[in-house]
N, C-alpha and C positions, 0 to 999 in steps of 0.2 A: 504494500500500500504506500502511496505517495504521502510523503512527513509535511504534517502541516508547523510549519515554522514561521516564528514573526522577525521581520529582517528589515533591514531599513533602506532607502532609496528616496533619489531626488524625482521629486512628482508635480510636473507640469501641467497648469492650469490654466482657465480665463473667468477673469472677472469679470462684475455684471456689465463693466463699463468698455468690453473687451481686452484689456491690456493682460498683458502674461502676470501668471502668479508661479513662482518658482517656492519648491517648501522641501525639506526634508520628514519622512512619513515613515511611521511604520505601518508596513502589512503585510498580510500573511500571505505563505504559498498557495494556499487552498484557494487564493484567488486569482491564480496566475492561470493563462492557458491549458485546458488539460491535453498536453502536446505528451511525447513518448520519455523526454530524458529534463529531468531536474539537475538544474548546476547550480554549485557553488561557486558565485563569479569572484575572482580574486584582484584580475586587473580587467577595467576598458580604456577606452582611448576617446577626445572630441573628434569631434569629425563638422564639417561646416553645414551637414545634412543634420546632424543634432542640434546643431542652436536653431536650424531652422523649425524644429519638432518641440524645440523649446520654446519658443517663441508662438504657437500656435500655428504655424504656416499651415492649412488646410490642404495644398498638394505635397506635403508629406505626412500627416496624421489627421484624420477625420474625426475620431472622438477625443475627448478630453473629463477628465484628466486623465494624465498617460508619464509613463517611465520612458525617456528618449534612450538614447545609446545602440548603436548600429554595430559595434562589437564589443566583445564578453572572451574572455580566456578563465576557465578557472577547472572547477574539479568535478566530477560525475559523483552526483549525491542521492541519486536516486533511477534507475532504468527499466522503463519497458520495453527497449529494443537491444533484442540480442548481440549486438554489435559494439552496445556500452555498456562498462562495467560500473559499479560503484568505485569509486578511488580515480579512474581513468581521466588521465587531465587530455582538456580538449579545449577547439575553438572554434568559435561562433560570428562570422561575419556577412554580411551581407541578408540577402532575404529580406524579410518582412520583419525584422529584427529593430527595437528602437521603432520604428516607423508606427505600425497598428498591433504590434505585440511588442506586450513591457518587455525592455533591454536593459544594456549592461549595466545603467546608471544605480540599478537596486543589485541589492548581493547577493541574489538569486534571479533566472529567469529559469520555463519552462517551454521545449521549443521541439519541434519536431527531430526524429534521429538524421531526417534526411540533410537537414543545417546542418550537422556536427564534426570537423573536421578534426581526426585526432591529433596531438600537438605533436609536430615534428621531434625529433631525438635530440638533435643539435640547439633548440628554440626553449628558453625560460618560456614562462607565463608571461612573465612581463615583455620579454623582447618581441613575442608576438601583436602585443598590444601595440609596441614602437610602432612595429608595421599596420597592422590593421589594416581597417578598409586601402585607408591609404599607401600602406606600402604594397596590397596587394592590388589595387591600381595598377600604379606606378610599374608595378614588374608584371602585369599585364599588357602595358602599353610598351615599355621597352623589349615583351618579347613579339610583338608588333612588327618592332623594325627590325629586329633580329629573324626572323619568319623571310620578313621581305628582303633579305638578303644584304641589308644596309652593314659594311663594313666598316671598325671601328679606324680607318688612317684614311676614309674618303671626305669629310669633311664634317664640321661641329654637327652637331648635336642639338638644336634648340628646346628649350624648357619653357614656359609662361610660367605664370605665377611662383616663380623658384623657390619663395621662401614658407610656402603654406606648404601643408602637412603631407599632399600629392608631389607639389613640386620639388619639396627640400629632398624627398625620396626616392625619385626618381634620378635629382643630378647624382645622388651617392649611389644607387643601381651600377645606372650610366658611367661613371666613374667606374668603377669597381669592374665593371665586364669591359674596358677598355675605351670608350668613346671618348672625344674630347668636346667638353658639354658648353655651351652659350645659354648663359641662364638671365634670366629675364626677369625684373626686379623695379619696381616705383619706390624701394626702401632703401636708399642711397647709408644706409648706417647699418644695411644686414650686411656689404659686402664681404667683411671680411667672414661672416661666415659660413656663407657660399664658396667664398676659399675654400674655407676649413671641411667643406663637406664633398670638395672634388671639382668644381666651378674650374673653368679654365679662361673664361674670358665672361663678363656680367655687364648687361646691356639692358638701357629703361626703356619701361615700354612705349617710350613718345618713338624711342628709334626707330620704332618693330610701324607701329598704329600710323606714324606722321611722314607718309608716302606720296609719291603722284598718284593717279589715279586711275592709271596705266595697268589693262587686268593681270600683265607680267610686269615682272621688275627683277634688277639684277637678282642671282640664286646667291643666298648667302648660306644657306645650311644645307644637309644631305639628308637631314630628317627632322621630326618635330614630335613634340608630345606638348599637345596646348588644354592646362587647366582651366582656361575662365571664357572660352567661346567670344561670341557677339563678333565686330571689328577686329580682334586679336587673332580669331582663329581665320579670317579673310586675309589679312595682312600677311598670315604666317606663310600662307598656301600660295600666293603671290612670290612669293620671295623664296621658296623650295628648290632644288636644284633639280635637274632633268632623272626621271625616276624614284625620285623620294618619297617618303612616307611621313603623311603627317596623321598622328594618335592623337582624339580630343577625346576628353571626358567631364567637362565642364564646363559652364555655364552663368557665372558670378556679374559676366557681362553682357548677356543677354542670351535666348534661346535662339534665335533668328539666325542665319547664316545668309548674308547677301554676297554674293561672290558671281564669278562668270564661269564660264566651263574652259577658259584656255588655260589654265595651268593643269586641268585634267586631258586638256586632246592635244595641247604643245608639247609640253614636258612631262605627259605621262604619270601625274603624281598621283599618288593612291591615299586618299579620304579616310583612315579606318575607327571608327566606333570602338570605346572600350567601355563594354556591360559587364563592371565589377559584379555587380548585387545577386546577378539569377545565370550568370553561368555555369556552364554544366559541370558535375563534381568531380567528374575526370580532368578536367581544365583545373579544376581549382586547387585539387593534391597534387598535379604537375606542378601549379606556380607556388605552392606552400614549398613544395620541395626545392623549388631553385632557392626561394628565401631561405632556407634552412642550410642550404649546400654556398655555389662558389658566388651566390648573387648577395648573401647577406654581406650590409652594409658593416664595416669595419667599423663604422663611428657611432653606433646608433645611440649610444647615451651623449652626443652631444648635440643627437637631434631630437632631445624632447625633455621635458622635464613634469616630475609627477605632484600631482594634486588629491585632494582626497574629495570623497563628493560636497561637501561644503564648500570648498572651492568651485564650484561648477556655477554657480551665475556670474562670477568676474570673469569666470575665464568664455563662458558663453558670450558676453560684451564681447571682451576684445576682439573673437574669431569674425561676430557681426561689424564690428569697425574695421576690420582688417589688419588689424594688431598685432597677430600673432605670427611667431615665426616659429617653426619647426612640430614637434609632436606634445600631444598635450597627455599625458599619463593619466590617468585616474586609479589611484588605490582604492577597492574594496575591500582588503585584509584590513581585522582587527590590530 
């Protein structure tokens, strides 16, 4: 029988006057989804799709009040699927997670077996959490250009948003599996640690955005991975060199893409989508396994630092101002 336990998590609300109501709550299991496997979550991670769930944004969570957090790494506390044991540490990202099922934000979630990714050998709880959604982005997007045959001495590497939680992860990826990365940054005071993270050359985004208007333009990179959409991800795909690949997964600057089709039928550049959330499980233990193998970042505790849930409305601010730079840790251990 599934253990009714009382636990505590941060529980996002609206008031009558609509604005967010952020609280730390207890509540019991016995009210959590009755999905196949009960975790004991130990670390989660922000993610910019949480403050948005924080905040009430209705195209990410419908009802209210609700537990945000889009990933959960902790302990198998309870199983109906033969596949988990009790003790069996595992991780949890993507899916309907945080979204319209309470997430990592309380210290328990209850979740389907088929979510459940068991934790790599090489991967703490927490170093998982470094990555999350966002490192496993990021090493979905880098194995993008890697797929399309983009080799690491043919030319940069472009990044957007470099110093958010996708972008900081992907230049350390990219670094790390050989590429020489152009990271792309409005935070003239993170430079040095875009250095520090593998950055080989750091460029703002007026260079990228403030163009002729010409549907080509000189090729300055060999491939691209663009976090924030709208004008950036048009810009980027103008500027791609003959045969490149550009990887978008964001949207911070708008959903719209206006762009022309000649850098698709001149220079042959390839467009490709990265669907973190609901891809398929055999994709997803292939890219857990590059992160646990030769793609884990060398640096990961210089790219995040940990907070405990009471922390999570300042740290929610910053991510909605644009604030933050690197990974945002969440402890749920005692």
């Amino acid at each position: 029988m599934k253990p009714d336990i009382t636990y505590k998590a941060l529980v996002a609300g609206k008031r009558e006057n609509g604005e967010k109501d952020l609280s730390i709550q207890s509540l019991k299991t016995s009210n959590l989804p009755g999905h196949d496997v009960l975790i004991r979550v130990h670390y989660s991670s922000l993610n910019y799709k949480d403050a948005l769930s924080a905040s009430g944004d209705p195209g990410v969570t419908k009802s209210y009040p609700h537990t945000p957090g889009i990933d959960a790494a902790g302990v198998v506390e309870w199983s109906d699927d033969d596949r988990f044991n009790i003790g069996d540490k595992v991780v949890v990202t993507g899916y309907d997670l945080g979204q319209n099922t309470a997430g990592g934000f309380g210290e328990y979630i209850c979740v389907p077996g088929d979510w459940v990714v068991p934790l790599p050998e090489s991967l703490s709880l927490k170093e998982s959490m470094i990555l999350g959604t966002a490192g496993f982005t990021a090493a979905y997007g880098v194995k993008k250009i890697v797929d399309q045959g983009i080799e690491p001495d043919e030319d940069y590497v472009l990044v957007t948003g470099a110093t958010g939680g996708v972008g900081s992860l992907t230049v350390s990826i990219l670094s790390r599996v050989g590429y020489r990365v152009m990271a792309v940054t409005g935070k003239k005071e993170e430079k040095s640690f875009l250095k520090s993270i593998g950055a080989s050359e750091i460029i703002s985004r007026e260079s990228v955005t403030e163009i002729s208007g010409a549907p080509l333009q000189s090729s300055r990179w060999a491939a691209a991975i663009d976090t924030v959409g709208g004008e950036m991800l048009d810009a980027v795909l103008r500027q791609a060199g003959h045969n490149g690949v550009v990887a978008c997964c964001g949207n911070i600057l708008g959903g719209r893409l206006e762009t022309s089709i000649y850098p698709f039928i001149l220079r042959g550049i390839s467009l490709m989508g990265i669907d973190s959330g609901n891809c398929l499980m055999s994709a997803r233990l292939e890219i857990w396994d590059y992160l646990a193998g030769d793609w884990k970042p060398s640096n990961l505790e210089k790219l995040s630092h940990t907070c405990i849930i009471s922390d999570l409305p300042q740290e929610i601010e910053k991510i909605l101002d644009g604030r933050q730079a690197g990974r945002i840790v969440v402890s749920l251990r005692d």
